[in-house]
N, C-alpha and C positions, 0 to 999 in steps of 0.2 A: 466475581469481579467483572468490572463493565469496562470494555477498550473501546478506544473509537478508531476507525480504519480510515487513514487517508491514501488517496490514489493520484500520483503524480499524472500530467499530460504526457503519454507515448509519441505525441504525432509531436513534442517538445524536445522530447530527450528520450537519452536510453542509457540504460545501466546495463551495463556488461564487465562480467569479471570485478566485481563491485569498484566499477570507474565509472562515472557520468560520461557522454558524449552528447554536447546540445546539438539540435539538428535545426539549421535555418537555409530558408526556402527550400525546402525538401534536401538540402544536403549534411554530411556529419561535418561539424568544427572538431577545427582540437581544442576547442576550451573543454575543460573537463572537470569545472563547476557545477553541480548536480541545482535541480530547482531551489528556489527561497521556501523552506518550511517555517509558519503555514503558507502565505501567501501562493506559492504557485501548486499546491497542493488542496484536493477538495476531499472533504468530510466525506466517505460515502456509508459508513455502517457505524451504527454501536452496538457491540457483542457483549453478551452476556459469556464468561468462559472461566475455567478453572487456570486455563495458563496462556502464554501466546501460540503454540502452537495447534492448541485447540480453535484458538483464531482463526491460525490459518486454513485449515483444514475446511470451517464455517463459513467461510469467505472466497471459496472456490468451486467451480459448476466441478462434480465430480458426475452425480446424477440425475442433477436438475440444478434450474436457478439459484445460486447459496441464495437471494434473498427469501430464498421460501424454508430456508432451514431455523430450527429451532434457536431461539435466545440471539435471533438476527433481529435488527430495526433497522430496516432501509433508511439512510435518509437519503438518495437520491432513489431516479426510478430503473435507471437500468447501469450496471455497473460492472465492469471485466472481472474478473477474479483477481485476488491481489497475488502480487507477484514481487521480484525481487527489485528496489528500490521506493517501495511503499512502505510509506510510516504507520506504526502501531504508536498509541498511546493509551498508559493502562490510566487508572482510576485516581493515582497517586499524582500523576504527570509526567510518570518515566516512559522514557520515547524510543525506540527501538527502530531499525531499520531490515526489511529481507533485504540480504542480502543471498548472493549464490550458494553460502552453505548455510544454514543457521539463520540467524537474528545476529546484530552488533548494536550497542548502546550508541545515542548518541545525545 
């Protein structure tokens, strides 16, 4: 199956304890609306993988760059590992969220 990996703006927001916190001029709001998916969300991989967690795994520096790992296609050129608040979408269109334990539908 083929996902495509999206990676929210850090230096925008931050997910903690699976709650958004927007951050403007370098401070936290209490809004606690998470980015516009897709819109404030960029494409950054499409993985080839048996499940979502194999995703994850593909999509993270454990021992080198994950864009140099197997059944990865960069489509950007330099990209953080994904982490909790980045959307997965598999091949169907179901779209998944890390969250801090698991994956959640959304």
């Amino acid at each position: 199956m083929i996902y495509l990996v999206y990676h929210y703006d850090m230096n925008k927001y931050h997910y903690c304890f699976d709650e958004w916190v927007k951050v403007e001029n370098n401070q936290e709001s209490s809004e606690s609306i998470g980015p516009n998916f897709p819109k404030e969300y960029q494409a950054v991989a499409a993985v080839e993988a048996n499940n979502i967690e194999e995703v994850f795994e593909k999509t993270n520096h454990i021992d080198k760059n994950w864009a140099e790992n197997k059944g990865v296609i960069p489509i950007v050129c330099q990209a953080r590992s994904t982490s909790v608040g980045d959307i997965v979408v598999d091949d169907s269109g179901n779209r998944k969220i890390c969250a801090g334990q698991g994956w959640k539908e959304i």
